[in-house]
NUBAVO-569805 format. One line per field, with one value per residue (C-alpha): y, x negated, z; residue in one letter. Coordinates in nm, 4 decimals. Layout:
residues N
north <- Y;...
east <- X;...
up <- Z;...
residuo <- a;...
//
This chain:
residues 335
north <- 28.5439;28.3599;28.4022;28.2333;27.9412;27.8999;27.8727;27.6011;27.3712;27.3372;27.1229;26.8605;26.5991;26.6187;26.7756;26.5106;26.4870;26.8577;27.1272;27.2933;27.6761;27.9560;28.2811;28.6248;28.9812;29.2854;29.6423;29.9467;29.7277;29.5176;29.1447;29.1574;28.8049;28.4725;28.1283;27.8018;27.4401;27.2714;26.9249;26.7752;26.8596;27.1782;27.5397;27.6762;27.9120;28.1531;28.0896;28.0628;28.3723;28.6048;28.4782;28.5555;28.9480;29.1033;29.3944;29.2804;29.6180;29.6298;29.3730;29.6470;29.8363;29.5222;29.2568;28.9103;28.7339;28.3290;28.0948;27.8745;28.0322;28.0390;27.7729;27.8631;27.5520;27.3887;27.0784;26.9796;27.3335;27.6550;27.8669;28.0728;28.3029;28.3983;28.4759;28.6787;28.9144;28.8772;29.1178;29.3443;29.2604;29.4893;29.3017;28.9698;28.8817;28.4602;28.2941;27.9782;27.9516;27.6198;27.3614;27.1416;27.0967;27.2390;27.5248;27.5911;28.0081;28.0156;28.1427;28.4480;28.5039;28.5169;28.7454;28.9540;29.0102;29.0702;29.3956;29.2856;29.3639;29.0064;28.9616;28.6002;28.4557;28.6007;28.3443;28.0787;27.8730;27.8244;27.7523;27.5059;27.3148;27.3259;27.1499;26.9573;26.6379;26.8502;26.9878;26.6390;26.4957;26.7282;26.8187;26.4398;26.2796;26.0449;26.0879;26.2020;25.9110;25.9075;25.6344;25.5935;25.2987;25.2604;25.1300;25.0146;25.2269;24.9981;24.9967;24.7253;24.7197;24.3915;24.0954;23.7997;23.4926;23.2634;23.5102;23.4121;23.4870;23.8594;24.1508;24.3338;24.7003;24.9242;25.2810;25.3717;25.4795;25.8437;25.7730;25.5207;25.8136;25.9923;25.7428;25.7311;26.1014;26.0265;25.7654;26.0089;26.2490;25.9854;25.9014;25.5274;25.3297;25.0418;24.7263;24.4448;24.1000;23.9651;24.2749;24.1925;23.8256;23.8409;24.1827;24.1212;24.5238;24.6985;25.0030;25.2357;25.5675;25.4079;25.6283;25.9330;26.1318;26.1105;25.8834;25.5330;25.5606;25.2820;24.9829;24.8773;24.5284;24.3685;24.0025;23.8729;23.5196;23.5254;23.4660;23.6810;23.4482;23.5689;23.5785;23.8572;24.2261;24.3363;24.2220;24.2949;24.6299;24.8934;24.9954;24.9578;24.7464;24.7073;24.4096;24.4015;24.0868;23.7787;23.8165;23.5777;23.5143;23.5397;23.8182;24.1954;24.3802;24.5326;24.3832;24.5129;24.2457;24.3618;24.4807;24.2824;24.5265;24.8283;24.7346;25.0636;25.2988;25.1162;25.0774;25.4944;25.5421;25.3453;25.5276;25.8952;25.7753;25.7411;26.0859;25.9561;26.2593;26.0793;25.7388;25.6424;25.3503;25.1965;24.8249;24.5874;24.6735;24.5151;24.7627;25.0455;25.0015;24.9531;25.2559;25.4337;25.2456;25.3390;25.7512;25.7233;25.8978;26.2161;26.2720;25.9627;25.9944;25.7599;25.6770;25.6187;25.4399;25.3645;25.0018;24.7982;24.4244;24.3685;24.1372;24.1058;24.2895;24.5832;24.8858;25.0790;25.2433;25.6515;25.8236;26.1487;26.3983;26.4708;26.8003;26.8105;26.6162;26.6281;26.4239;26.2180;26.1160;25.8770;25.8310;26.0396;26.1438;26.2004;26.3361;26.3260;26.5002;26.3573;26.7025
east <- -7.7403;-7.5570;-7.2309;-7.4709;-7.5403;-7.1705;-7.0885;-7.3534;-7.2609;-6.9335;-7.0839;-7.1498;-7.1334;-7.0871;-7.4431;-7.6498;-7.9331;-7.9466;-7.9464;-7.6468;-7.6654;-7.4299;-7.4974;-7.3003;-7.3122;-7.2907;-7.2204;-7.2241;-7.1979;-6.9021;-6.8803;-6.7676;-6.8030;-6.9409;-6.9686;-7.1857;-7.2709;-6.9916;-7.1194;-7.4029;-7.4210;-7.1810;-7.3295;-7.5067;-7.4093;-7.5312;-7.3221;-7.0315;-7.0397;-7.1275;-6.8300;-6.6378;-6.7150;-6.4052;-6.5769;-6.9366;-7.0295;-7.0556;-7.3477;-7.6015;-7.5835;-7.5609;-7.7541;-7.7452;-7.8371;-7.8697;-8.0184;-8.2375;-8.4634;-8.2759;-8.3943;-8.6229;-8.5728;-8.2920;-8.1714;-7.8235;-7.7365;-7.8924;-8.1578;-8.0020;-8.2674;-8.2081;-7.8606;-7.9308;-8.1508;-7.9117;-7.6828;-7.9354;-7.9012;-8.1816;-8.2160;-8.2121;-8.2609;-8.3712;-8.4259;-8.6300;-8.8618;-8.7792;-9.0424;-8.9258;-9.2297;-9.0471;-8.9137;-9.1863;-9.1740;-9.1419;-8.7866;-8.9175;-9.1890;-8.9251;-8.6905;-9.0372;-9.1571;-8.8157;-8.8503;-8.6259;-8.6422;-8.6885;-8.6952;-8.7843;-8.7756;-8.4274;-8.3195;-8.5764;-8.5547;-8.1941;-8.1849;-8.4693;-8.2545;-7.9497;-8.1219;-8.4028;-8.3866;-8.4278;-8.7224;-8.8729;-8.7827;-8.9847;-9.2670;-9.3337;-9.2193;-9.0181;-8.6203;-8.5252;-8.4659;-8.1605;-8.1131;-7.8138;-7.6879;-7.3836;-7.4884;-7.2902;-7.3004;-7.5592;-7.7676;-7.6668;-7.6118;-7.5139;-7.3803;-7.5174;-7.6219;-7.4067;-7.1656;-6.8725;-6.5412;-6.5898;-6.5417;-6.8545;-6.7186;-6.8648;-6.7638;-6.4247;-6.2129;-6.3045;-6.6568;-6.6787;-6.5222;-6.8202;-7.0301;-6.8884;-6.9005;-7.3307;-7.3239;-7.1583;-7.4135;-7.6858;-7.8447;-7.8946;-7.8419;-8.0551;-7.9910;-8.2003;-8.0972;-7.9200;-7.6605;-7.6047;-7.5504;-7.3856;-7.1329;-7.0751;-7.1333;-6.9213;-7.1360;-6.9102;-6.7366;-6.4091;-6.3165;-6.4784;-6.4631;-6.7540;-6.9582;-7.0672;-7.4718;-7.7059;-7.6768;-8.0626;-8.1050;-8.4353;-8.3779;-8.7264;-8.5988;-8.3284;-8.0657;-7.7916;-7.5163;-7.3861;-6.9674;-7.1067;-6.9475;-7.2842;-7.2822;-6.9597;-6.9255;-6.8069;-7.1470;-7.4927;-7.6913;-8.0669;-8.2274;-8.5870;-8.6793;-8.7471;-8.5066;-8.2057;-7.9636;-7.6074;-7.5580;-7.4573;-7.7713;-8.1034;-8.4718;-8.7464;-9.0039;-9.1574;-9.4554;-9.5093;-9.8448;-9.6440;-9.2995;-9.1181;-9.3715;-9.3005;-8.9206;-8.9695;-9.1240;-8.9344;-8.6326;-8.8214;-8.8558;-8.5033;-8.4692;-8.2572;-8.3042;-8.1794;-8.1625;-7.9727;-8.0695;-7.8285;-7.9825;-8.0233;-8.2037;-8.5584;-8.5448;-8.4843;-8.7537;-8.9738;-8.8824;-8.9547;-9.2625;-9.4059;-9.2890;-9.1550;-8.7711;-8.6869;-8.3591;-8.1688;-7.7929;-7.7242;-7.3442;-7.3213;-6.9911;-6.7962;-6.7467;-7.0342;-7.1531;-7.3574;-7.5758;-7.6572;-7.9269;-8.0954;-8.0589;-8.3885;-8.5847;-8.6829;-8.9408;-8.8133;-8.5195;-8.2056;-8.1756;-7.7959;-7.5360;-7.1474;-6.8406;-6.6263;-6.2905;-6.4269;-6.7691;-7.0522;-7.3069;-7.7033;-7.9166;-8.2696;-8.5706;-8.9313;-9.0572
up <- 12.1777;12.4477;12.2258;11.9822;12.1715;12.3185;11.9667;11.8842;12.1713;11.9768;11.7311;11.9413;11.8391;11.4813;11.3193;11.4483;11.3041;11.2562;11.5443;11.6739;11.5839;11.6032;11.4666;11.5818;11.2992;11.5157;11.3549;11.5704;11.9154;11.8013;11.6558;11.2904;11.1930;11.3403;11.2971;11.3755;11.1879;11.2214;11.1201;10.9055;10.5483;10.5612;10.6013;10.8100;11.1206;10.9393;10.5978;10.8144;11.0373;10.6805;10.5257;10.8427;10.7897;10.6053;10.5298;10.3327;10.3025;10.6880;10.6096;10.5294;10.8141;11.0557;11.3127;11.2293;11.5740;11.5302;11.7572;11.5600;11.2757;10.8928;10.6889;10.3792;10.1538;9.9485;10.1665;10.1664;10.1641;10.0184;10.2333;10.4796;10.4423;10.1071;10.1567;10.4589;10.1973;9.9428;10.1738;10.2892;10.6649;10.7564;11.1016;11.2561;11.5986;11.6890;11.9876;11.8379;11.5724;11.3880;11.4787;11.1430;10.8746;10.6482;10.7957;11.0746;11.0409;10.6779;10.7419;10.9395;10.6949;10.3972;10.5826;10.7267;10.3394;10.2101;10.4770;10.7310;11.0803;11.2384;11.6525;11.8116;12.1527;12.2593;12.4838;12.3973;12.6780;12.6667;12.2565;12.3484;12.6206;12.3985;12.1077;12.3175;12.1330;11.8188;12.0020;12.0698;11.6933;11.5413;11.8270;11.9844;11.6777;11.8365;11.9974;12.2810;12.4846;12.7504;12.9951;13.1280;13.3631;13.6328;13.9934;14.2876;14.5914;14.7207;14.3821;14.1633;13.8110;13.7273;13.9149;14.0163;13.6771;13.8563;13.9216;13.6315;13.7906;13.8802;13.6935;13.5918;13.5601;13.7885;13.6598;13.6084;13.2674;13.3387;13.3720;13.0674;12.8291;12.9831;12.8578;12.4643;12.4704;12.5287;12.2737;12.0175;12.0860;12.0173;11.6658;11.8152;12.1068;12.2516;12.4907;12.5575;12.4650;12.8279;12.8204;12.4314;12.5656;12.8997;12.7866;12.4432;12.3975;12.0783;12.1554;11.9443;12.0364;12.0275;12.3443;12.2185;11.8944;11.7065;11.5152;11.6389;11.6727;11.5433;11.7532;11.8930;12.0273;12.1171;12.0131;11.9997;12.0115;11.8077;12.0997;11.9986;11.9421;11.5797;11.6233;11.9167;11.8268;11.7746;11.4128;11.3732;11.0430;11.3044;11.3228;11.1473;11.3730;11.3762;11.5630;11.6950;11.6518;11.3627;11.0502;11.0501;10.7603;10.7805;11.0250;10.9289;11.0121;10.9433;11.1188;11.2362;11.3132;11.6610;11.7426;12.0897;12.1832;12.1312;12.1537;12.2650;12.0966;11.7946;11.7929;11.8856;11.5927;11.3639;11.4639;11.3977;11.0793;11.0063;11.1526;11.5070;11.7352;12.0507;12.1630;12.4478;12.6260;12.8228;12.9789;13.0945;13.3904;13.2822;12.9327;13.1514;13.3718;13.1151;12.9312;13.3314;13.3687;13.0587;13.0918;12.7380;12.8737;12.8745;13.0529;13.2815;13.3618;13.6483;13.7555;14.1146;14.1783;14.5013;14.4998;14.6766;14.5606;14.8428;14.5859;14.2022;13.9932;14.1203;13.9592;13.8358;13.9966;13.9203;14.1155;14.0852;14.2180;14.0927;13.9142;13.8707;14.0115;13.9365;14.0057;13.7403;13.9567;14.2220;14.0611;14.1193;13.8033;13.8627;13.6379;13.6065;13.3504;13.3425;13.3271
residuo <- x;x;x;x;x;x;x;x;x;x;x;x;x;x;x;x;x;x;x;x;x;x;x;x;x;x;x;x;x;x;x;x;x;x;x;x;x;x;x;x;x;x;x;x;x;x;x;x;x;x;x;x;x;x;x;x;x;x;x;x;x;x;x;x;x;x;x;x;x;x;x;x;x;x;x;x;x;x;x;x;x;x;x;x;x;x;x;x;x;x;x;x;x;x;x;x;x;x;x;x;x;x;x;x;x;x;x;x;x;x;x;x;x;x;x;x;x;x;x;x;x;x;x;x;x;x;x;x;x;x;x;x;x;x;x;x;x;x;x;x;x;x;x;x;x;x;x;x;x;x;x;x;x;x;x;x;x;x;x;x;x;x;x;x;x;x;x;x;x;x;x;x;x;x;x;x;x;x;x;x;x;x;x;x;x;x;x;x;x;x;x;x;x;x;x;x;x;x;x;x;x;x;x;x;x;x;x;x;x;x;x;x;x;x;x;x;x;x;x;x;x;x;x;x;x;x;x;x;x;x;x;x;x;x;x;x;x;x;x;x;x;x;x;x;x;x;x;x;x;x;x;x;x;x;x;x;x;x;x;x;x;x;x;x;x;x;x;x;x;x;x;x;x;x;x;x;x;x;x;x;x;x;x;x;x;x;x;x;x;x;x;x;x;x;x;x;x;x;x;x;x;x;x;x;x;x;x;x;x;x;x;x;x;x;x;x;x;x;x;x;x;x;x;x;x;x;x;x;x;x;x;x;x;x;x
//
């Protein structure tokens, strides 16, 4: 199973919105065939790692271990589940039960009726940290949201309003690779209307590989000049705020009692499984204040501003901490 999920994490981050799996056939103690999704709308770990196995009539006598229950219904694939009986694998061994409506156990129950051998919870916790914002798509019906945000060594994120002469970059090229690797991994990303203003944000993956999430903007006020990159094609951008004409994007007219609950929601719709927020500092805070995070990825540089905007504030202790060249990365759950 941990062979399984090594070979899941290699998907990242090119299955989004689907889970990463990886699936492992064993005959007589040794690995005869494996595989994993490799990105959204191809087969299934499962599909993969049977096709691997030289030798099909191996499959009969063999263990099929995967880390995600095999799907039971016809999406943009066939059901792994039904090829699984199709070769008479008379065992398969899962470490999470798929919480997806249409999946939900079914998968078990097919390969459970069809006389196979079926074993759950191998693992569990680890295939539930892999995919966690698959986990929280499906189970809080909303994404997984990620804040992320780069602070001076003595906790500011921006500089100064009056403050036009200075460079704004805090983190350096390592760390803002770093950052485009997160955003590839994301469905959508999100900024308040000041950053779109005062940065003039592309938010693409243009240093990472990958594909360029959603781009989220609260514009309640229609602010957003429109020759910013924000409405630029490289990306589909949606803004939260009143419909305007002439600009390349999609609206969503706000909801100003539930404005984050509602945005939230409007992205589980379109099936976004993560949503990384990345500022300005009042959106962040308000994501903090109102618990509605999941995960926060802070980038603690070395340079120091000695004034500007402060950086949020989190209430809570790091659980992991690493360093990116000079820079030093903090991350956080709200557990």
């Amino acid at each position: 199973m941990k062979r399984c999920l090594s070979l899941a994490a290699k998907s990242k981050p090119h299955v989004h919105p689907n889970p990463m799996v990886g699936s492992v056939i064993v005959y007589e103690d040794r690995i005869i065939g494996e595989g994993f999704h490799t990105a959204y709308g191809q087969p299934h770990a499962e599909v993969e790692a049977i096709r691997s196995v030289q030798d099909a009539n191996l499959l009969k006598n063999s263990i099929l271990y995967v880390n995600l229950e095999p799907c039971s219904h016809v999406g943009k694939t066939p059901p792994c589940a039904d090829l699984i009986i199709k070769h008479r694998i008379p065992r398969v061994v899962i470490a999470n039960t798929d919480p997806h409506e249409k999946v939900a156990g079914k998968g078990i129950a097919k390969l459970m009726n069809a006389g196979i051998d079926v074993t759950t919870g191998v693992l569990s916790q680890e295939g539930r940290a892999l995919n966690r914002a698959f986990f929280t798509l499906h189970e809080k019906k909303r994404p997984y949201v990620l804040l992320k945000w780069a602070e001076t060594s003595d906790g500011f994120i921006g500089r100064p309003k009056d403050d036009t002469t200075s460079s704004r970059q805090i983190s350096t090229s390592l760390t803002a690779r770093y950052t485009h690797q997160l955003r590839a991994e994301s469905g959508a990303i999100l900024v308040g209307t000041t950053t779109a203003i005062r940065d003039n944000p592309g938010l693409t993956t243009r240093h990472a590989e990958g594909r360029n999430p959603i781009r989220v903007v609260l514009d309640l006020k229609s602010q957003i000049p429109a020759s910013h990159q924000l409405f630029n094609t490289e990306a589909d951008t949606l803004i939260i705020g009143p419909k305007r004409e002439g600009v390349n994007a999609s609206f969503l007219e706000p909801d100003t009692d539930n404005l984050l609950q509602s945005v939230l929601h409007h992205l589980y719709t379109k099936g976004v499984s993560q949503l990384l927020v990345e500022g300005g500092a009042k959106v962040l805070q308000q994501f903090i204040d109102a618990s509605l995070w999941d995960e926060a990825i802070t980038i603690k540089a070395q340079v120091k501003w000695n004034a500007g905007v402060e950086a949020p504030k989190l209430a809570k202790q790091a659980m992991n901490s690493f360093s990116l060249g000079s820079d030093q990365v903090l991350m956080y759950r709200n557990s």
